[in-house]
C-alpha positions as YAML, in Angstrom:
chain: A
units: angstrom
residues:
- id: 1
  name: UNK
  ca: [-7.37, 21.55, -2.30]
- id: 2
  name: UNK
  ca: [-8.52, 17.89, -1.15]
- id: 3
  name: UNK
  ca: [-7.85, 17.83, 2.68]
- id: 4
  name: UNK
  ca: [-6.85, 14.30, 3.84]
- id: 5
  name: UNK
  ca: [-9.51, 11.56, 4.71]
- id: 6
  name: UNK
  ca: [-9.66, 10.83, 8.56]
- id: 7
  name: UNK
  ca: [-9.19, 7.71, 9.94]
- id: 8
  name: UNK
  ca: [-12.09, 6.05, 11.64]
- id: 9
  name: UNK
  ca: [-11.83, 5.31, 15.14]
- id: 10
  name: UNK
  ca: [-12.85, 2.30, 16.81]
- id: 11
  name: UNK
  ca: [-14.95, 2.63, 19.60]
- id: 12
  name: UNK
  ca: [-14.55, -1.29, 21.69]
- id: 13
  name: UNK
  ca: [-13.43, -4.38, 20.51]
- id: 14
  name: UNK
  ca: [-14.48, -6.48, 16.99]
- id: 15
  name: UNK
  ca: [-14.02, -10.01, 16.92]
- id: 16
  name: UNK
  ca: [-13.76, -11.55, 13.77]
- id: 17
  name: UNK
  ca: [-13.59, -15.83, 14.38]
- id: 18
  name: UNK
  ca: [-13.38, -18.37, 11.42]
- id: 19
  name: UNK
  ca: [-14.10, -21.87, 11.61]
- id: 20
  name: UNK
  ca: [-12.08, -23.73, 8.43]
- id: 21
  name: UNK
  ca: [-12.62, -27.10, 6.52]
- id: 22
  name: UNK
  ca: [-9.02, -28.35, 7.21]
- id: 23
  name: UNK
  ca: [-6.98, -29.59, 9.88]
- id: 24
  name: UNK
  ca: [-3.64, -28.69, 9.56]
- id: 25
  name: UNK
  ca: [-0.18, -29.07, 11.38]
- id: 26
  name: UNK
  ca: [2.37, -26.12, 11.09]
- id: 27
  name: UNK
  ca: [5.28, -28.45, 12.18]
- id: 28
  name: UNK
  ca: [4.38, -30.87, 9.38]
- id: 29
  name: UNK
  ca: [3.20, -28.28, 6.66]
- id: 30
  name: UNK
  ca: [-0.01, -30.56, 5.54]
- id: 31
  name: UNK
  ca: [-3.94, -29.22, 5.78]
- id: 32
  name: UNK
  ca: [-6.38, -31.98, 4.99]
- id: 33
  name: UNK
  ca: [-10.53, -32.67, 5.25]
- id: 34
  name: UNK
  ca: [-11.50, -31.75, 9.07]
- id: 35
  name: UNK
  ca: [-12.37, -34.89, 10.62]
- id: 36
  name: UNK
  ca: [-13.28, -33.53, 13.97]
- id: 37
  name: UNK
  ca: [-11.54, -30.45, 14.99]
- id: 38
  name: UNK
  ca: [-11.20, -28.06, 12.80]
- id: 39
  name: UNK
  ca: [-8.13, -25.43, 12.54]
- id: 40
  name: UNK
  ca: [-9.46, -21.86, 13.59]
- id: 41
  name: UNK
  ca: [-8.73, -18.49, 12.95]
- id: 42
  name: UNK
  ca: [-9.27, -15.10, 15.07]
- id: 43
  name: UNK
  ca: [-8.72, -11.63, 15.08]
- id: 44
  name: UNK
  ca: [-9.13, -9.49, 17.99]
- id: 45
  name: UNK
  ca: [-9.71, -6.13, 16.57]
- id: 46
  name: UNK
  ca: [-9.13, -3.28, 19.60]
- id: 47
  name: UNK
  ca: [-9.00, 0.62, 18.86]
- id: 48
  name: UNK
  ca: [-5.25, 0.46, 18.26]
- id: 49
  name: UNK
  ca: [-3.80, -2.98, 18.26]
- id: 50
  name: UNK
  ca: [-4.97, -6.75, 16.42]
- id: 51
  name: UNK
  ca: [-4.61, -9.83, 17.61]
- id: 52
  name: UNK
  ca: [-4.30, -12.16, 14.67]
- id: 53
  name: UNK
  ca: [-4.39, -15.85, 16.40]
- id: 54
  name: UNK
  ca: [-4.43, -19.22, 14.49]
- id: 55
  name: UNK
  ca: [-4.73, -22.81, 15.55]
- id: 56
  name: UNK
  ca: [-4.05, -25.46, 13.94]
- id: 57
  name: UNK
  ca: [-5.47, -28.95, 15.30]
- id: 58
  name: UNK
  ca: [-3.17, -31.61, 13.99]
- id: 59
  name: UNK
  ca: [-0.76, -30.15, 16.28]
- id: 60
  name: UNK
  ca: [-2.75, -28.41, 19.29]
- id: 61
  name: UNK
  ca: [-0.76, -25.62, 18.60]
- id: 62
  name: UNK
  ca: [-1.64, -21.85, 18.94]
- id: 63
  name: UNK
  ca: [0.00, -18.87, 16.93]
- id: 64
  name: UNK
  ca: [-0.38, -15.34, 17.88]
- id: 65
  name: UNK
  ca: [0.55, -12.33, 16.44]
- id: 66
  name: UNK
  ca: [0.14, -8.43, 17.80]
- id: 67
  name: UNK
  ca: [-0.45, -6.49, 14.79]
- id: 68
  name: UNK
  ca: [-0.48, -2.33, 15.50]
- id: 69
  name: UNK
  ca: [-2.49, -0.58, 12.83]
- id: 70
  name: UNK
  ca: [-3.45, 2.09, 14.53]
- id: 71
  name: UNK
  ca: [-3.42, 4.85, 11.91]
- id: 72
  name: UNK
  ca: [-2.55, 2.51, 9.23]
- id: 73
  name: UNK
  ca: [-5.82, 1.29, 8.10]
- id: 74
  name: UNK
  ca: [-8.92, 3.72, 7.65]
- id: 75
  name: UNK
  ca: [-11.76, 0.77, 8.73]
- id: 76
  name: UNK
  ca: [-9.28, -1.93, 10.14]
- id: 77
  name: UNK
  ca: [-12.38, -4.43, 11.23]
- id: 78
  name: UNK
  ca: [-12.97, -4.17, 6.93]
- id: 79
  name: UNK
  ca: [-9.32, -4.28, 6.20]
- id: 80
  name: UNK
  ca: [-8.98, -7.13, 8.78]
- id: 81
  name: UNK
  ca: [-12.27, -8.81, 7.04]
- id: 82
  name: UNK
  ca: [-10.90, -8.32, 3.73]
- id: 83
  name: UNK
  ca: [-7.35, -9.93, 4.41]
- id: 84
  name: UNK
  ca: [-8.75, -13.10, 5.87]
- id: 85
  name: UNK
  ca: [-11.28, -13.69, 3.02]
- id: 86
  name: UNK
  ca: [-7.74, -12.90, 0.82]
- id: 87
  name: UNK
  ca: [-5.59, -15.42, 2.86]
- id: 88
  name: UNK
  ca: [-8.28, -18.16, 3.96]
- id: 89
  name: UNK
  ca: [-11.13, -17.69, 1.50]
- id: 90
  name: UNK
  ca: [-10.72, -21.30, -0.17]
- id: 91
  name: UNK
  ca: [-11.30, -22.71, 3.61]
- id: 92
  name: UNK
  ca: [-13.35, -20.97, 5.43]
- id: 93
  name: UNK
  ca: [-15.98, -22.75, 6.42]
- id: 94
  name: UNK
  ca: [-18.10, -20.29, 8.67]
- id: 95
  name: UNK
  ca: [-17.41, -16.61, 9.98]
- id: 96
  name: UNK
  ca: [-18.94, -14.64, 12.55]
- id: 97
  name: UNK
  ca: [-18.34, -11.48, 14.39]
- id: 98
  name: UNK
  ca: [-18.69, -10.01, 18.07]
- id: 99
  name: UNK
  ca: [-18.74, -6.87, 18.81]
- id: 100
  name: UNK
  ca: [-17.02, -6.32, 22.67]
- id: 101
  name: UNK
  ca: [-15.34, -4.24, 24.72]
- id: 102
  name: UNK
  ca: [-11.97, -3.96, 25.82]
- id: 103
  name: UNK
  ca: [-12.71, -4.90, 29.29]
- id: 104
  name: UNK
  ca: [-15.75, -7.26, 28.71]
- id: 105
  name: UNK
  ca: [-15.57, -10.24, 31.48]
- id: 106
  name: UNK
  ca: [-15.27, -13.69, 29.72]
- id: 107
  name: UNK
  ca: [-18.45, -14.71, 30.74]
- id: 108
  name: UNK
  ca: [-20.21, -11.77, 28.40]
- id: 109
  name: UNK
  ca: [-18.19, -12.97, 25.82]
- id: 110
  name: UNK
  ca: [-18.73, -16.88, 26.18]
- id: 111
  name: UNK
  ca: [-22.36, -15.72, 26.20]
- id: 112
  name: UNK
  ca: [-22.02, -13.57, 23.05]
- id: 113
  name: UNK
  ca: [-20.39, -16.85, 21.41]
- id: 114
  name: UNK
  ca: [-22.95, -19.47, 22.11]
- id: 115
  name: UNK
  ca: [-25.46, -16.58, 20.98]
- id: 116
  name: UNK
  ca: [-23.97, -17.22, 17.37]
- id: 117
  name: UNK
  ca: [-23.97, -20.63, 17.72]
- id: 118
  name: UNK
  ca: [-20.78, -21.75, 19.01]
- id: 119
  name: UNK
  ca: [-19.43, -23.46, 21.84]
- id: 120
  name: UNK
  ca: [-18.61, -21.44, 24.53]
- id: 121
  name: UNK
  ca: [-14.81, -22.49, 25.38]
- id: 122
  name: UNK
  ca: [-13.49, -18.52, 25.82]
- id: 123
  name: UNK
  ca: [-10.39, -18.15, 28.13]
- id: 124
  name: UNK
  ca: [-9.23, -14.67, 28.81]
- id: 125
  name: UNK
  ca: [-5.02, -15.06, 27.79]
- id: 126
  name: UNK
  ca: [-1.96, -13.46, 29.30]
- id: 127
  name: UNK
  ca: [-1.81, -10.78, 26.52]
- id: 128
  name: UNK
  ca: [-5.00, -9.32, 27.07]
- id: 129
  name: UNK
  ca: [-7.44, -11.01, 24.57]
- id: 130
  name: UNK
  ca: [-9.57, -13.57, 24.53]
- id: 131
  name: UNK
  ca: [-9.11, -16.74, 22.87]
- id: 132
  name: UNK
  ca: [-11.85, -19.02, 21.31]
- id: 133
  name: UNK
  ca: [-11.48, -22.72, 20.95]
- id: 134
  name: UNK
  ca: [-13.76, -25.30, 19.54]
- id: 135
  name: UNK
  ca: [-15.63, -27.77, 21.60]
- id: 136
  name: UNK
  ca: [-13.10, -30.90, 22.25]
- id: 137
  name: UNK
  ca: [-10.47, -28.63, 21.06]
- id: 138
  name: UNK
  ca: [-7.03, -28.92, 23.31]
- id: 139
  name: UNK
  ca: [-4.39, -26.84, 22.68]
- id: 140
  name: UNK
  ca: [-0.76, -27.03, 24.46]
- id: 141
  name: UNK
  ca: [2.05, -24.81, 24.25]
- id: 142
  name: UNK
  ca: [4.85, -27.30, 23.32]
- id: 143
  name: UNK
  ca: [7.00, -26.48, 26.33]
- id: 144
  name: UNK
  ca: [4.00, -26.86, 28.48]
- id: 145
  name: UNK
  ca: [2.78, -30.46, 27.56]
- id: 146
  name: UNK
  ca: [2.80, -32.13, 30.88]
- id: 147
  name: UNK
  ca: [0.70, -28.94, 32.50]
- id: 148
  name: UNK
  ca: [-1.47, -29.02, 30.17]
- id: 149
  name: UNK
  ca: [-1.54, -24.85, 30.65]
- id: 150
  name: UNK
  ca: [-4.23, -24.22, 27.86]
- id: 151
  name: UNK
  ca: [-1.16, -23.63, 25.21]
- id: 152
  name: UNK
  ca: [0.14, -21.03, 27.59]
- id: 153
  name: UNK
  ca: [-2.04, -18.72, 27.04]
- id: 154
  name: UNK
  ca: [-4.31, -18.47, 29.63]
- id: 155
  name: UNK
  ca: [-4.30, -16.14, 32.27]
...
C-alpha cells in the first residue's frame, strides 16, 4: 500500500520577479523590443495564496490575480517557477527570487531588491503584497489617472 505524498508547506513568502524584453499594451494586444521600460512579471508566493501580477508598460497598466493553491500544488514556488518559464520563457529577460516573510516591512524588501540588483521602487498594495516596479516605471489605474494613485494599488 503506497500512502499519499504530503504536500510541502511553505514556511514565509517567495518572490519570484521577471524582467521581459518587450513592452506590451493589453488594450492594444501588441508586445514589441523594450525601448525603455520593460513589461514585468511577479508572483508573490505566500503559504496558501499567489499573487500573480503583470505590467505591461505601453499602457502603465497593472494586472493582478489571487491564485489559492493551497493544497493544490506539492512545491508551488517550483510549480509557480515552472509555469512562468512555460508562459513567458521566449521573453524573459532576467529572473530573480526573494525569499520574505509575510509581514516583512517594505523597507527589508526594497533592500532585498537592490541586493539583486534592481531598483528599489517596492510599494506595499491594498491586497497585502508587495509590488515591484522598474526604475522610471509609472503605472495608473485607468480610473485613477488624474491622482496618479500608483495604479491603485498602493496602500
Amino acid at each position: 500500500m503506497k500512502l499519499p505524498t504530503r504536500k510541502m508547506k511553505l514556511k514565509g513568502c517567495t518572490w519570484l520577479l521577471y524582467t521581459f524584453t518587450i513592452e506590451g499594451s493589453y488594450a492594444q494586444n501588441i508586445e514589441r523590443p523594450a525601448t525603455r521600460v520593460p513589461d514585468t512579471f511577479q508572483y508573490w508566493i505566500t503559504p496558501s495564496v499567489a499573487f500573480d501580477v503583470r505590467t505591461f508598460a505601453i499602457d502603465q497598466d497593472v494586472r493582478v490575480l489571487r491564485l489559492k493553491h493551497d493544497g493544490h500544488a506539492h512545491d508551488p514556488v517550483a510549480y509557480f517557477e515552472d509555469l512562468a518559464q512555460e508562459i513567458y520563457g521566449e521573453i524573459i529577460g532576467a529572473r530573480y527570487r526573494i525569499q520574505a516573510e509575510e509581514d516583512e516591512s517594505v523597507e527589508s524588501l526594497r533592500e532585498k531588491v537592490r541586493a539583486v540588483g534592481l531598483y528599489p521602487h517596492v510599494e506595499m498594495t491594498v491586497l497585502g503584497f508587495p509590488l515591484w516596479l522598474p526604475e522610471d516605471a509609472k503605472y495608473y489605474a485607468k480610473d485613477e489617472e488624474d491622482t496618479g494613485a500608483g495604479g491603485g494599488l498602493a496602500a
